[in-house]
Biopython code that builds the backbone (N, CA, C, O; Angstrom):
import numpy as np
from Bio.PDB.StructureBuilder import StructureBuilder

atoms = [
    (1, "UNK", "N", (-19.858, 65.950, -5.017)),
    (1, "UNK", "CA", (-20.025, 65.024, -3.910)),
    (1, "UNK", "C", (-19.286, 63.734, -4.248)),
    (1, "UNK", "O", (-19.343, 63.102, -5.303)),
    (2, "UNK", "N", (-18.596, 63.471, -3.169)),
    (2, "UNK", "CA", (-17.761, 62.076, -3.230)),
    (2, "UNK", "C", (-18.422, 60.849, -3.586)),
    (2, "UNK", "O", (-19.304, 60.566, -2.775)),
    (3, "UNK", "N", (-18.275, 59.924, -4.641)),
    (3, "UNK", "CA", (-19.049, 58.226, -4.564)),
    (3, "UNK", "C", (-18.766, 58.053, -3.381)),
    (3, "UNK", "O", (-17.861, 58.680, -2.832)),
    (4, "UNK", "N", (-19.818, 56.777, -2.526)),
    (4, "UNK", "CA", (-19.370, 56.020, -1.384)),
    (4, "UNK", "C", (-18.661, 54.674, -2.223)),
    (4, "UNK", "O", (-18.578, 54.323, -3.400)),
    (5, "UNK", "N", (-18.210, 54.150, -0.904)),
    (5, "UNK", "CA", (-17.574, 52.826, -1.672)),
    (5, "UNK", "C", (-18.654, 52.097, -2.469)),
    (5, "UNK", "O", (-18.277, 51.618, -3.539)),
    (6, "UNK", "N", (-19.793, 51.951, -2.164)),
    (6, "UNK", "CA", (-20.612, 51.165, -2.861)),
    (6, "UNK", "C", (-21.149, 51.799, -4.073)),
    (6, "UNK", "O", (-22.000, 51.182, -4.713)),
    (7, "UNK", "N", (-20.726, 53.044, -4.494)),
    (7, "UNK", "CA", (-21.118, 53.335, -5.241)),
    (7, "UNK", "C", (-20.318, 52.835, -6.463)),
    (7, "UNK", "O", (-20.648, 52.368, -7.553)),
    (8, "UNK", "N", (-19.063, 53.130, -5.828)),
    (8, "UNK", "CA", (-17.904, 52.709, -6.616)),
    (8, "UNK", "C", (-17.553, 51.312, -6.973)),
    (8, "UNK", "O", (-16.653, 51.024, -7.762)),
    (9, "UNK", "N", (-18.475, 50.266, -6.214)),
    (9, "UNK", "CA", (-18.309, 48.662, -6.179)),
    (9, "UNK", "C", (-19.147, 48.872, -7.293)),
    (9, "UNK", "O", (-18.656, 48.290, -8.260)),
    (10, "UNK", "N", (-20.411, 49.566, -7.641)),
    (10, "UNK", "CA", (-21.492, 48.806, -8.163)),
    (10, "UNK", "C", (-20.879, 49.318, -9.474)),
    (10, "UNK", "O", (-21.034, 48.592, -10.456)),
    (11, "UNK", "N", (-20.285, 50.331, -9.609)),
    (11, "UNK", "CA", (-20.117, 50.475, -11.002)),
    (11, "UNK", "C", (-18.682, 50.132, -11.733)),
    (11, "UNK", "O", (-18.424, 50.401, -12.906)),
    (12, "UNK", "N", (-17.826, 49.500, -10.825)),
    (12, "UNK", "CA", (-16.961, 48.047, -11.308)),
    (12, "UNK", "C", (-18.016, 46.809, -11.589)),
    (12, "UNK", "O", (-18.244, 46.473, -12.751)),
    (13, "UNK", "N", (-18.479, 46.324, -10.774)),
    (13, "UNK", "CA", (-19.411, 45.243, -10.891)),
    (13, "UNK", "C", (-19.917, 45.730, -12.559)),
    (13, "UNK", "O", (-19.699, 45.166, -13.632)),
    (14, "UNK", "N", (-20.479, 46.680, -12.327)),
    (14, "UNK", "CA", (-21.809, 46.897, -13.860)),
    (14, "UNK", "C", (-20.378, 46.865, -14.811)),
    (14, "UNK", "O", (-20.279, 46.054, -15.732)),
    (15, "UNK", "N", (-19.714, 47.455, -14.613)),
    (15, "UNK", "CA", (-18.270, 47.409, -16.424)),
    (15, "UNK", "C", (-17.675, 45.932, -16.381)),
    (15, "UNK", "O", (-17.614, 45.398, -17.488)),
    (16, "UNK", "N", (-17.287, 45.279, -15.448)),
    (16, "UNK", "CA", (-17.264, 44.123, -15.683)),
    (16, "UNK", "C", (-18.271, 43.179, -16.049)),
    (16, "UNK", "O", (-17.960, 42.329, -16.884)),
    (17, "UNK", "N", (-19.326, 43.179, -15.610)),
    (17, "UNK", "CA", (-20.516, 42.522, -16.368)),
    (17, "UNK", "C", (-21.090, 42.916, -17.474)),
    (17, "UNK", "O", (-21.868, 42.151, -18.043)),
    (18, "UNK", "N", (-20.751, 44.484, -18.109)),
    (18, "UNK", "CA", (-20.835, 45.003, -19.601)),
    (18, "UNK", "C", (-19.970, 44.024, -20.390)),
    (18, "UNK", "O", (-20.454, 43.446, -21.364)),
    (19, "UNK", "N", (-18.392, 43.761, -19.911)),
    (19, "UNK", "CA", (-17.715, 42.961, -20.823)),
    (19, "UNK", "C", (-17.843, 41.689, -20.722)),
    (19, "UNK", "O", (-18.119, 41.066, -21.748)),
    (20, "UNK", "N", (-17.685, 41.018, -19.537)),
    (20, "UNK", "CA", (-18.377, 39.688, -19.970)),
    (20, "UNK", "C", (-19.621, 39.222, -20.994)),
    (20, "UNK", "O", (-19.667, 38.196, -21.673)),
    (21, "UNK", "N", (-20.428, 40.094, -20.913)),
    (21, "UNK", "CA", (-21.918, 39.813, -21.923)),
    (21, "UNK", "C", (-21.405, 40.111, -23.298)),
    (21, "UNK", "O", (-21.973, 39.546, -24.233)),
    (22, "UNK", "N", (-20.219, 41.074, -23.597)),
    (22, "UNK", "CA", (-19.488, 41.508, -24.850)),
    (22, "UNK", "C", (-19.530, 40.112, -25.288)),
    (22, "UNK", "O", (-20.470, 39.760, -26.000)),
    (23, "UNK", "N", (-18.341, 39.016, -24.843)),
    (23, "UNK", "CA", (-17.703, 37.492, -24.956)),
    (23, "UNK", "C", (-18.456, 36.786, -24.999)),
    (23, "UNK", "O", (-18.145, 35.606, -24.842)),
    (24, "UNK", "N", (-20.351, 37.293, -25.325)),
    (24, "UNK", "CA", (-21.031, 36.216, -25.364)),
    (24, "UNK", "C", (-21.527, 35.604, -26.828)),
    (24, "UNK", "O", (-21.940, 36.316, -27.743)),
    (25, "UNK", "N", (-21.435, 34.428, -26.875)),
    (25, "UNK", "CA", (-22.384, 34.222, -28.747)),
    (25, "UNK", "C", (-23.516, 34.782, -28.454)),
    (25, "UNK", "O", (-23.908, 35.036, -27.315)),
    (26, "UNK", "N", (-24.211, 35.045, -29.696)),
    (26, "UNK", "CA", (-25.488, 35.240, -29.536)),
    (26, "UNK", "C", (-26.486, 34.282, -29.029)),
    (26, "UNK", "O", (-27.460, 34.681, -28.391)),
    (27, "UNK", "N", (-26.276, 32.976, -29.296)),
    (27, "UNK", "CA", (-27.170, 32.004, -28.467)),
    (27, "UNK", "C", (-27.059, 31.864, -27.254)),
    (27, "UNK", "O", (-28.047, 31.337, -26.743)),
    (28, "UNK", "N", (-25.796, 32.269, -26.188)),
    (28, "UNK", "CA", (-25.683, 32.157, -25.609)),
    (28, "UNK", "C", (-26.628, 33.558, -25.072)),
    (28, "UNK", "O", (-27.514, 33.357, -24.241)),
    (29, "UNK", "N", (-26.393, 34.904, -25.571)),
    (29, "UNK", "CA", (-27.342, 35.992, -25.135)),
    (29, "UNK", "C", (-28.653, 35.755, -25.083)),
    (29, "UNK", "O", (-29.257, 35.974, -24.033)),
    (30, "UNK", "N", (-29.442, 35.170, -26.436)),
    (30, "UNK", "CA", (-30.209, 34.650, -26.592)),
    (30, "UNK", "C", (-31.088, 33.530, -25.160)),
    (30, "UNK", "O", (-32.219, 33.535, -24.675)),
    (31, "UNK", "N", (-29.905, 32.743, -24.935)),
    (31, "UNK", "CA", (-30.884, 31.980, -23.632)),
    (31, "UNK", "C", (-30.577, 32.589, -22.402)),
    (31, "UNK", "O", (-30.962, 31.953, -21.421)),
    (32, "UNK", "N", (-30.132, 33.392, -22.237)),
    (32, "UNK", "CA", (-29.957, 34.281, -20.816)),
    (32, "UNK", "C", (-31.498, 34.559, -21.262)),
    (32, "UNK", "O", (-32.454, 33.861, -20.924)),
    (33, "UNK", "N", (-31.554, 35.768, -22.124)),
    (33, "UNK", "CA", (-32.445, 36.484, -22.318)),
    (33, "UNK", "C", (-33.993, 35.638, -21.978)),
    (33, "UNK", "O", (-34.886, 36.025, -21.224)),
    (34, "UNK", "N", (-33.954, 34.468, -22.747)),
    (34, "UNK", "CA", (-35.068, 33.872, -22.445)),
    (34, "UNK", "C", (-35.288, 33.410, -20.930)),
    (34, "UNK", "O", (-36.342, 33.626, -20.333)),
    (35, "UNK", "N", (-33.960, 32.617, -20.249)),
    (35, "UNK", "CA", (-34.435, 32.699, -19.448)),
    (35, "UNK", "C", (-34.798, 33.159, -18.887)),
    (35, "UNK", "O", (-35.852, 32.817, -18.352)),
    (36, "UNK", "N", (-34.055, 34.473, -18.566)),
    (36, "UNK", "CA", (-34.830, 35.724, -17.538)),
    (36, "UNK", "C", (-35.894, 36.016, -17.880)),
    (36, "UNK", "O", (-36.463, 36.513, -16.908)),
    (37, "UNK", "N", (-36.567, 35.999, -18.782)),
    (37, "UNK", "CA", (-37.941, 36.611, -19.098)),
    (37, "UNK", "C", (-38.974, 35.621, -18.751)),
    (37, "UNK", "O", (-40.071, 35.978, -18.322)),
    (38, "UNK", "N", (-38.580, 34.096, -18.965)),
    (38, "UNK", "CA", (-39.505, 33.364, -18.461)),
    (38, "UNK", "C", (-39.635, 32.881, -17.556)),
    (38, "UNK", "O", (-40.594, 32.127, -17.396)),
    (39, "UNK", "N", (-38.343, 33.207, -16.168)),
    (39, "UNK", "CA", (-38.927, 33.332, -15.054)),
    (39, "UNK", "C", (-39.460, 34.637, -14.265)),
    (39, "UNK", "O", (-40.122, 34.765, -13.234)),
    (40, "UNK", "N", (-38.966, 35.438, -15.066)),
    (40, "UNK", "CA", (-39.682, 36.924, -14.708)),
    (40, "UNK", "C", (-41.175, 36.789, -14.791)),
    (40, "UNK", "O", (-41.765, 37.075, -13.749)),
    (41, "UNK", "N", (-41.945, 36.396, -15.860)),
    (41, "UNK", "CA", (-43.079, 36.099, -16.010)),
    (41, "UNK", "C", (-44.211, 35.304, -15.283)),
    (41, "UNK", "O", (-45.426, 35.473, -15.179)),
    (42, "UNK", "N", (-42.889, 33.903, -14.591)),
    (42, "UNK", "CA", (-43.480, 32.832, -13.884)),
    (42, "UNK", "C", (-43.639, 32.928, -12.728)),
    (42, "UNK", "O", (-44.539, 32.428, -12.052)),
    (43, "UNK", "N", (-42.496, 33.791, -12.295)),
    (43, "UNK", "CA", (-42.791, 34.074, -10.954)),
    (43, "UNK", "C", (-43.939, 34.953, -10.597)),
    (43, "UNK", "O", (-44.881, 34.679, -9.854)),
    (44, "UNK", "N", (-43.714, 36.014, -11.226)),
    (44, "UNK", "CA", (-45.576, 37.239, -11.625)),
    (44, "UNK", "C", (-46.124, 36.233, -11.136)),
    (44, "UNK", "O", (-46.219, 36.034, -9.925)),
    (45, "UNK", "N", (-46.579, 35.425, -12.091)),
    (45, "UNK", "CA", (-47.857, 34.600, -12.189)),
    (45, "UNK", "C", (-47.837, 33.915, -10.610)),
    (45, "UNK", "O", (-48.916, 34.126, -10.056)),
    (46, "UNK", "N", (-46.910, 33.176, -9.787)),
    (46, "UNK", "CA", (-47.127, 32.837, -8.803)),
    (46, "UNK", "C", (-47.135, 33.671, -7.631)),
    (46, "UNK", "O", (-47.586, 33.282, -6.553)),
    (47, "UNK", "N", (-46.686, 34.711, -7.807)),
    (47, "UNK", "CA", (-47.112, 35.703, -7.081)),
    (47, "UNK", "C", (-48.695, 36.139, -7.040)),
    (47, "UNK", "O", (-49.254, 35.820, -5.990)),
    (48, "UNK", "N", (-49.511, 36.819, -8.013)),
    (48, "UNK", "CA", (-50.116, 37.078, -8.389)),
    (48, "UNK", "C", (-51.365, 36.261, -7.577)),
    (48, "UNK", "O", (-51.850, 36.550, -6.483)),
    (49, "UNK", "N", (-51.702, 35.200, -8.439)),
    (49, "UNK", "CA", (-52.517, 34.560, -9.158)),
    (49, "UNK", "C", (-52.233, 32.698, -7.889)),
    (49, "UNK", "O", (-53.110, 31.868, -7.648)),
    (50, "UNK", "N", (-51.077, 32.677, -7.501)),
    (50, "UNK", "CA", (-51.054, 31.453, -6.741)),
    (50, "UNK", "C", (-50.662, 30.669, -7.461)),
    (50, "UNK", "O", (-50.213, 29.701, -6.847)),
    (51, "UNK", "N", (-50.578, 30.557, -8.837)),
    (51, "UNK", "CA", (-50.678, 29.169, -9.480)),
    (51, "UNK", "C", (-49.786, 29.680, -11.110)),
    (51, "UNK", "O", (-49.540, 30.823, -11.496)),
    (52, "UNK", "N", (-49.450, 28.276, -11.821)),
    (52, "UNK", "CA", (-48.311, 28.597, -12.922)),
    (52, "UNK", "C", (-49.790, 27.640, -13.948)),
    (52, "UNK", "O", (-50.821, 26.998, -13.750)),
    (53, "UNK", "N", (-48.987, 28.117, -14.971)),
    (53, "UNK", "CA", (-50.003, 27.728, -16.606)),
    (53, "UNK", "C", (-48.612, 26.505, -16.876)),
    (53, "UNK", "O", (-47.436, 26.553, -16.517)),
    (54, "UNK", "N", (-49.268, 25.620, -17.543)),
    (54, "UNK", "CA", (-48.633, 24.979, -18.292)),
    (54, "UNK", "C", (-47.516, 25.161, -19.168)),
    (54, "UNK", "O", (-46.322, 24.861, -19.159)),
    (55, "UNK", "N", (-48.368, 25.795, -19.980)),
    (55, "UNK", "CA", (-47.409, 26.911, -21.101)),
    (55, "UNK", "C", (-46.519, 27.394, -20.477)),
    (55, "UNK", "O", (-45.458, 27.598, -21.066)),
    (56, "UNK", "N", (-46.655, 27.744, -19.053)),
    (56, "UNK", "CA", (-45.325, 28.519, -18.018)),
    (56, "UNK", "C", (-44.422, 27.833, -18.267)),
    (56, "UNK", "O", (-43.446, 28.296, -18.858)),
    (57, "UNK", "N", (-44.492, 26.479, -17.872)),
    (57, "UNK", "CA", (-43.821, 25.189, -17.060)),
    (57, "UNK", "C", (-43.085, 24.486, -18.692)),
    (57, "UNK", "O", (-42.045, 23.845, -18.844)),
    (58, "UNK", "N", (-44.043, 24.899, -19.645)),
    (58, "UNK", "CA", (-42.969, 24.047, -20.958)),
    (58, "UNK", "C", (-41.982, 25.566, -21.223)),
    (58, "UNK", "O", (-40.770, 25.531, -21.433)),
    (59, "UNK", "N", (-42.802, 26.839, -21.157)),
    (59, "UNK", "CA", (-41.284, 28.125, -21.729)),
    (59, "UNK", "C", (-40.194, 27.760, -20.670)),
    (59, "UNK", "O", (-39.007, 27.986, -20.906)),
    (60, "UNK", "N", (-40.673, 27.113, -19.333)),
    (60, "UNK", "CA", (-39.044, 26.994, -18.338)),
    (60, "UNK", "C", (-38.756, 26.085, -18.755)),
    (60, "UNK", "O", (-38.318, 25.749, -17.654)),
    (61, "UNK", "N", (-38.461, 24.900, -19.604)),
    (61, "UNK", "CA", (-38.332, 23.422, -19.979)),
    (61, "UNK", "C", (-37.423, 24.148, -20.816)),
    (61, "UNK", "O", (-36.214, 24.019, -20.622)),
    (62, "UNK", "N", (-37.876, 24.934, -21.771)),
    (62, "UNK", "CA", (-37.396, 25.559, -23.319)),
    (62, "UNK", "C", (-35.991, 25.819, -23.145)),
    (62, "UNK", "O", (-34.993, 25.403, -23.733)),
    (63, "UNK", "N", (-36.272, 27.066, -21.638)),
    (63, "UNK", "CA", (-35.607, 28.026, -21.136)),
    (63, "UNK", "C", (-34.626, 26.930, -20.798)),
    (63, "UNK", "O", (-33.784, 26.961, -21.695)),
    (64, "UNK", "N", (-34.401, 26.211, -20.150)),
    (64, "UNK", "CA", (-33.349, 25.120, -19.588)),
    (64, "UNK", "C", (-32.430, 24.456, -20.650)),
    (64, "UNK", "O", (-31.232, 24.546, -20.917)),
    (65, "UNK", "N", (-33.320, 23.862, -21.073)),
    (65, "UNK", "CA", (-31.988, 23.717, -22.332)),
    (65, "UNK", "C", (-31.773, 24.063, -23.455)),
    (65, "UNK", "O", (-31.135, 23.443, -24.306)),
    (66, "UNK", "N", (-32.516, 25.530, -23.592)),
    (66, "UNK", "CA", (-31.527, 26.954, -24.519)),
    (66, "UNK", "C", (-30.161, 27.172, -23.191)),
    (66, "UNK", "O", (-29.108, 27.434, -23.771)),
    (67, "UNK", "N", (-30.017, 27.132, -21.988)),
    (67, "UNK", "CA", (-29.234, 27.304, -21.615)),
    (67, "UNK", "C", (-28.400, 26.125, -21.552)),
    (67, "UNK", "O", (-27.193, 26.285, -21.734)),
    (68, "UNK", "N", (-28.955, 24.692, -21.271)),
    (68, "UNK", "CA", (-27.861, 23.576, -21.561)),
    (68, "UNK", "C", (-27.075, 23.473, -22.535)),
    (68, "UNK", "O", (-25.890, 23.217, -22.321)),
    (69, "UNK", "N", (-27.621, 23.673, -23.998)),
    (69, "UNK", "CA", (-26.910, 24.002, -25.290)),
    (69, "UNK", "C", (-25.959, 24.705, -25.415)),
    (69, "UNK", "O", (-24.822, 24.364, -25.742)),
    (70, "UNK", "N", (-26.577, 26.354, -25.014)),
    (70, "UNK", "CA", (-25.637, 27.132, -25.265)),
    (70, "UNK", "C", (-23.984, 27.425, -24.452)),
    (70, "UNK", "O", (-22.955, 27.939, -24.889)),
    (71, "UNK", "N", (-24.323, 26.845, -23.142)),
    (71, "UNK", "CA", (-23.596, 26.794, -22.434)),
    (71, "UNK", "C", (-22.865, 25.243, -21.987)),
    (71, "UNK", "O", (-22.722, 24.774, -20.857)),
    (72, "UNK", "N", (-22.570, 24.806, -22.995)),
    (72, "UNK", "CA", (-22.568, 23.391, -22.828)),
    (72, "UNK", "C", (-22.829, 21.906, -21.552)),
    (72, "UNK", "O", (-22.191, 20.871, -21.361)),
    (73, "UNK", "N", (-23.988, 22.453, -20.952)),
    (73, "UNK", "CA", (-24.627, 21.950, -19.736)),
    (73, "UNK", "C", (-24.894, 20.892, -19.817)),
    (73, "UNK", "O", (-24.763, 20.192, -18.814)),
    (74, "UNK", "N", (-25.303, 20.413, -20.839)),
    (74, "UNK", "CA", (-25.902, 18.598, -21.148)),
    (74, "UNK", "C", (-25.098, 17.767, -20.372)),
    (74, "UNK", "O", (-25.834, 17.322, -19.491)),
    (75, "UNK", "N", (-24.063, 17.362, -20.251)),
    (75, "UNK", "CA", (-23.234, 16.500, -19.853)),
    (75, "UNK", "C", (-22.685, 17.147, -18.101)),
    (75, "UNK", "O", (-22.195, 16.358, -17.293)),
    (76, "UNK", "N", (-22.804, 18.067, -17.894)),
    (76, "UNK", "CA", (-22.216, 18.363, -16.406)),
    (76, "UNK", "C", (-23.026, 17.977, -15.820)),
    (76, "UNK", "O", (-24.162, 18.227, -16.222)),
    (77, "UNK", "N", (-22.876, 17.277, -14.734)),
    (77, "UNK", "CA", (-24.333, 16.816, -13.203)),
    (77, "UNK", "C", (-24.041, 18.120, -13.015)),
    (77, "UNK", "O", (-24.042, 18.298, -14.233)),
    (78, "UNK", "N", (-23.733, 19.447, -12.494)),
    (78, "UNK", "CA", (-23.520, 20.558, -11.563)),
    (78, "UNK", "C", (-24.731, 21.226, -12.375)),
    (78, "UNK", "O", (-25.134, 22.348, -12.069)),
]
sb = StructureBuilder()
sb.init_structure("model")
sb.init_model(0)
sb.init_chain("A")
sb.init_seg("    ")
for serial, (resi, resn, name, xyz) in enumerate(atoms, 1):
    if name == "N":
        sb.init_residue(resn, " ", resi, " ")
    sb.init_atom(name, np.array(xyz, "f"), 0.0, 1.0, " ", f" {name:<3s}", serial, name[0])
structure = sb.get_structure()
């Protein structure tokens, strides 16, 4: 059976985003990783439950600038 086009988009999309993540430092993998997990988590929780923990609100603080660092964000307004 033939891919449709989208089948065929998504799996350019996925090999190009395999190699970009290749070109990454590890700190830089590192705060992806965190971030996604600690808004994966935070959002749960506001879904869930209505409401965020503290502890939520400092791992997204963390999460922010493991990514300012690694990605040299400190200094850009964007």
């Amino acid at each position: 059976m033939p891919k449709s086009t989208y089948q065929i988009e998504r799996e350019q999309r996925m090999a190009k985003q395999a190699k970009a993540m290749k070109s990454l430092t590890e700190d830089q993998i590192k705060a992806i990783d965190t971030t996604f997990n600690t808004l994966k988590r935070s959002l749960t929780l506001i879904h869930e439950i209505n409401d965020l923990y503290m502890s939520d609100i400092r791992a997204m603080e963390d999460a922010y600038w493991k990514i300012c660092q690694a990605f040299n964000k400190e200094n850009n307004n964007a």
